[in-house]
C-alpha positions in Angstrom: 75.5 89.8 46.9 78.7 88.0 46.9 79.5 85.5 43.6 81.6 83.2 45.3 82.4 82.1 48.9 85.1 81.3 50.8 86.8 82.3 54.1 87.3 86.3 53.2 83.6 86.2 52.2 82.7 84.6 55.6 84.8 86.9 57.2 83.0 90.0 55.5 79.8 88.5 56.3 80.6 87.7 60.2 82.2 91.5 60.8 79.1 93.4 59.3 77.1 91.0 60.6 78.4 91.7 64.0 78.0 95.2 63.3 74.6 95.2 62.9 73.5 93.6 66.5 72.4 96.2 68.8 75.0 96.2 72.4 73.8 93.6 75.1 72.5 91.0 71.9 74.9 87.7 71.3 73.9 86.0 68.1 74.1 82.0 67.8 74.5 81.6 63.9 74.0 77.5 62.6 76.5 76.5 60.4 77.2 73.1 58.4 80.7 72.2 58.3 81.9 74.3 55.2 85.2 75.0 54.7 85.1 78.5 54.6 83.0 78.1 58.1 85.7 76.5 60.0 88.8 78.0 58.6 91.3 78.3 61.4 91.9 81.7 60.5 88.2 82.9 60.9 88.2 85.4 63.6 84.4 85.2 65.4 83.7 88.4 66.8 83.0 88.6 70.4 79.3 88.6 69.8 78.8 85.8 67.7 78.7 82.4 68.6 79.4 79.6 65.7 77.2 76.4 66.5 78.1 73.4 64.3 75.6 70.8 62.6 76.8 67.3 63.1 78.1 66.4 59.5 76.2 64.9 56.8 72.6 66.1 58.4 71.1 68.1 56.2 67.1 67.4 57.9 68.6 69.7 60.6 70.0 72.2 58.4 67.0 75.1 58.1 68.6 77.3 55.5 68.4 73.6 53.3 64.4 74.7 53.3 65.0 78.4 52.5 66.8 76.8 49.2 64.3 74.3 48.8 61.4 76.8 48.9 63.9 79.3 46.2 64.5 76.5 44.1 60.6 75.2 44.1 59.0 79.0 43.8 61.4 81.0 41.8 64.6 79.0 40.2 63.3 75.7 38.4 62.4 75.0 35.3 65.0 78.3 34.2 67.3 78.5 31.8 70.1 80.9 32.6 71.9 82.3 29.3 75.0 83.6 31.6 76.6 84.2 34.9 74.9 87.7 34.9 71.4 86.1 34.4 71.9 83.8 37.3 73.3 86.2 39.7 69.9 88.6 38.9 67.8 85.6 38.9 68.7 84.5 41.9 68.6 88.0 43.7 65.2 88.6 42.1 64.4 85.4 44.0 65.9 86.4 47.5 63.6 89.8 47.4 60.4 87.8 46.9 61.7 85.6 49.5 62.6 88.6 52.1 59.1 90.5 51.3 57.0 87.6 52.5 56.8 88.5 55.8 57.9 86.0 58.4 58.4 83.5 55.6 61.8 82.8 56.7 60.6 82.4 60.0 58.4 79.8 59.3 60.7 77.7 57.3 63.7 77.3 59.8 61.9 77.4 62.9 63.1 73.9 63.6 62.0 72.8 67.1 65.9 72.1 68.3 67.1 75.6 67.8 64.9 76.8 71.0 67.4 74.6 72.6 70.3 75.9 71.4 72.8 78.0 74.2 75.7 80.0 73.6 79.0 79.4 76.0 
């Protein structure tokens, strides 16, 4: 789990990322307009394709449902005594999220990504 982001952590993320996709596959990741997601120094790999949100849309934004549905089942209501406390919290959170199968799925399965090409 990484504390803070920014464009090395994006970078990190899009290498092992990339990694981790079997030969032949091209992945088609949906990003809001971040900073650290359009850095001009961001190297895409050659398997990856970066598709932008238009700004300011976050109704077509499906991780802003995986943080609803965190924030609703495991994160209100919480007081968090440190930084230490919310980091554990918060990946305690992610697990229960991760073993509901196909839960993810079935909150950012927004009808427009079938859509969606790579170039």
């Amino acid at each position: 789990m990484l504390t803070e982001v920014g464009t090395a952590a994006m970078q990190a993320f899009l290498d092992r990322f990339s990694a981790t996709l079997p030969e032949q596959v091209h992945a088609a990741l949906l990003l809001d307009g971040a900073g650290w997601h359009i850095a001009g120094h961001l190297v895409v790999p050659d398997n990856v394709s970066l598709v932008f949100l238009p700004p300011y849309a976050p109704e077509l934004n499906p991780v802003e449902r995986v943080w609803l549905y965190l924030r609703e089942r495991f994160l209100s209501l919480r007081l968090f005594p440190d930084l230490d406390s919310i980091i554990d919290g918060c990946g305690m959170a992610w697990n229960q999220l991760t073993a509901e199968t196909g839960r993810i799925a079935s909150l950012t399965n927004y009808p427009y990504l079938q859509s969606v090409r790579t170039s």
